[in-house]
C-alpha positions as CSV (number, residue, x, y, z in Angstrom):
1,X,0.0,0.0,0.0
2,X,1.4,3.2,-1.1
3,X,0.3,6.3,1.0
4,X,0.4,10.0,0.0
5,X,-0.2,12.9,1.8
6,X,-0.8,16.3,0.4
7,X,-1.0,19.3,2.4
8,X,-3.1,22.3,1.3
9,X,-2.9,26.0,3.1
10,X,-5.5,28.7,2.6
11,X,-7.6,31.1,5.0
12,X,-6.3,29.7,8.5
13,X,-6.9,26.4,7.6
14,X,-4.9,23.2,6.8
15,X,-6.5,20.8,5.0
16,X,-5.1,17.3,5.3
17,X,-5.7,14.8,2.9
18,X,-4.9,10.9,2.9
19,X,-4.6,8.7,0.0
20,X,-4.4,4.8,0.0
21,X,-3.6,3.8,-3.8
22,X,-5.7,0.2,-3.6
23,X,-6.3,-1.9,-6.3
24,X,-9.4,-0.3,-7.8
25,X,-11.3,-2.0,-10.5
26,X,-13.2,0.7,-11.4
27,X,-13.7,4.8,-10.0
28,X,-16.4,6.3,-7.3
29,X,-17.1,9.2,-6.9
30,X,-20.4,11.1,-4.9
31,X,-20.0,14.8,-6.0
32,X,-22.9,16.8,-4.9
33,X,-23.1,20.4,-5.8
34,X,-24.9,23.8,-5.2
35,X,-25.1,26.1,-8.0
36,X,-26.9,29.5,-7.7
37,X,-27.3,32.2,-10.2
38,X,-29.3,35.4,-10.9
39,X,-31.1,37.4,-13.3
40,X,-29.4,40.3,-15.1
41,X,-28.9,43.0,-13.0
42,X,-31.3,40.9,-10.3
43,X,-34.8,41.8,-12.4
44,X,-37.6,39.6,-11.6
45,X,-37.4,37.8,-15.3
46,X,-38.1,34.3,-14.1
47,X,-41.5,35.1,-13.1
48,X,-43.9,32.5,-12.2
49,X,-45.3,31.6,-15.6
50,X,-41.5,30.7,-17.1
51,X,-40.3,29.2,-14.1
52,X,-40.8,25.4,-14.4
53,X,-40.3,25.3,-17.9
54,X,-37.2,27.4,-17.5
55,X,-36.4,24.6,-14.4
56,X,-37.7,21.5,-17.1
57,X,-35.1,23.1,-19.3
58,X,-32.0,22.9,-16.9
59,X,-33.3,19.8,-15.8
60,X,-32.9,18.1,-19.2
61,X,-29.4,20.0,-20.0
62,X,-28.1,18.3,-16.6
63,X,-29.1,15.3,-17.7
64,X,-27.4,15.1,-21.0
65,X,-24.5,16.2,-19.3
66,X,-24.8,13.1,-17.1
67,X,-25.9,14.8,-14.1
68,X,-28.5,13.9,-11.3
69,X,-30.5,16.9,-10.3
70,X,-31.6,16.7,-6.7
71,X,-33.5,20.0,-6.6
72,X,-34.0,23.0,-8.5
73,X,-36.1,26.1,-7.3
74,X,-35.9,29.9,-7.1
75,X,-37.8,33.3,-7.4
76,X,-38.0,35.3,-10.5
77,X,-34.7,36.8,-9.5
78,X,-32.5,33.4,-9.2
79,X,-32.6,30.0,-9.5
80,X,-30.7,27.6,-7.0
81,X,-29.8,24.0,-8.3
82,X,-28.3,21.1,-6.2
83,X,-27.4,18.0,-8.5
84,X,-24.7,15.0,-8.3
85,X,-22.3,15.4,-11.2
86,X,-19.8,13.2,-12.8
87,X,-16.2,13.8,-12.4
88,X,-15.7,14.8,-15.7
89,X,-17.9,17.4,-15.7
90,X,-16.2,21.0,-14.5
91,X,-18.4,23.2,-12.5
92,X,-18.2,26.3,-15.6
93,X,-19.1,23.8,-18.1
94,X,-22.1,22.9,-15.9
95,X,-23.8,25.9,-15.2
96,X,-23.1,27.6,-18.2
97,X,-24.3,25.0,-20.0
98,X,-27.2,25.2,-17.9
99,X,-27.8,29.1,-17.8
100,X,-27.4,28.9,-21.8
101,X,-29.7,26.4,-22.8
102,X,-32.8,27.9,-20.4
103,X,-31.7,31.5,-21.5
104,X,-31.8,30.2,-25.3
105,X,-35.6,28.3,-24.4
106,X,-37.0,31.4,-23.2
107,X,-35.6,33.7,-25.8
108,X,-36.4,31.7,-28.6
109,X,-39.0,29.5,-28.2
110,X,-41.5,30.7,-24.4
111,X,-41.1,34.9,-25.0
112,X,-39.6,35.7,-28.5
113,X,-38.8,38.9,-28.9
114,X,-38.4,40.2,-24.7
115,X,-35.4,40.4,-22.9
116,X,-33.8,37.6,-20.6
117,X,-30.5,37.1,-19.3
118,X,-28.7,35.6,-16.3
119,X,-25.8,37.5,-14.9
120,X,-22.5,36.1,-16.2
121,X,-21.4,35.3,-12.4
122,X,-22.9,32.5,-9.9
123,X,-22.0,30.8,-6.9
124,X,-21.0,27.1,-6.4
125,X,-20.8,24.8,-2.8
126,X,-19.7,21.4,-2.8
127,X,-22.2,19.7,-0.3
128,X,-21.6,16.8,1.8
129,X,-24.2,13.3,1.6
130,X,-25.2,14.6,5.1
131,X,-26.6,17.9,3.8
132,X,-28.1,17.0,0.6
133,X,-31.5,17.0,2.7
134,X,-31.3,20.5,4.1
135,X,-29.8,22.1,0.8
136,X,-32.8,20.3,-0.9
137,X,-35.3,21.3,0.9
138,X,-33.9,25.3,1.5
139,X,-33.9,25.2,-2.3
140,X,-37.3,23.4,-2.8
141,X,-39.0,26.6,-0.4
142,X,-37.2,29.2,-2.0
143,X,-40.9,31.2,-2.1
144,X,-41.3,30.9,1.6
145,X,-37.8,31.8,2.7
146,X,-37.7,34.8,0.8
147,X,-40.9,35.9,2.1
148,X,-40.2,35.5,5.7
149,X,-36.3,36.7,5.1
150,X,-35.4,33.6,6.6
151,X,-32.5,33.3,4.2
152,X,-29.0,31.3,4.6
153,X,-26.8,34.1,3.7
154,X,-23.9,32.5,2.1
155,X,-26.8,30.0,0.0
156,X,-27.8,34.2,-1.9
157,X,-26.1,35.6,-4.4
């Protein structure tokens, strides 16, 4: 058994990380991730009567790029995303991927003609197995937790 260790720095912490190189047949991986992205300039253009087919439309560009979406919700102003992705998949590729084909849906084919964009910036958090259930279910109430402010700060863009 060959063992590694790599030692990372970065904001007061020290991240220590073992490796066992074992006889693997094949790769695992559990990657879970949450994505969040906004409107241009935050305008409220993913009003109610886009927003599922704007969320089918991610949906299906996640899964042919091999992803699992876990949950997918928002206000008109941003949508949040939480999906298991394959390791070959880079985070960019992803969500722009993601932001482009919805953008081009409503553009094109649901409102011809008006004006939609996302912002060209969004916000990305690996998530452990142990929090898939409370990431799901802050994105799956996204109406209710803006309304009563009861937001998770770092979750908002």
């Amino acid at each position: 058994v060959n063992v590694i260790y790599l030692y990372c720095w970065g904001n007061i912490r020290l991240a220590f990380l073992k490796l066992i190189k074992t006889n693997m047949t094949r790769n695992f991986t559990q990657l879970y991730l949450h994505c969040v992205w906004a409107t241009w300039d935050r305008l409220p253009l993913a009003t109610p009567d886009i927003q599922n087919t704007i969320y089918n439309a991610i949906v299906k560009q996640c899964n042919d790029l091999g992803c699992t979406v876990i949950a997918i919700g928002g206000v008109a102003d941003h949508v949040h995303l939480l999906t298991g992705y394959p390791p070959n998949l880079t985070v960019s590729e992803l969500i722009g991927k993601a932001k482009g084909s919805s953008s081009h849906l409503v553009t094109h084919e649901i409102k011809p003609g008006t004006f939609f964009k996302w912002q060209g910036g969004y916000g990305a958090f690996t998530v452990s197995e142990r929090g898939i259930d409370t990431v799901a279910n802050y994105i799956r109430n996204q109406a209710q937790h803006h309304s009563g402010k009861k937001l998770v700060s770092d979750w908002e863009i």
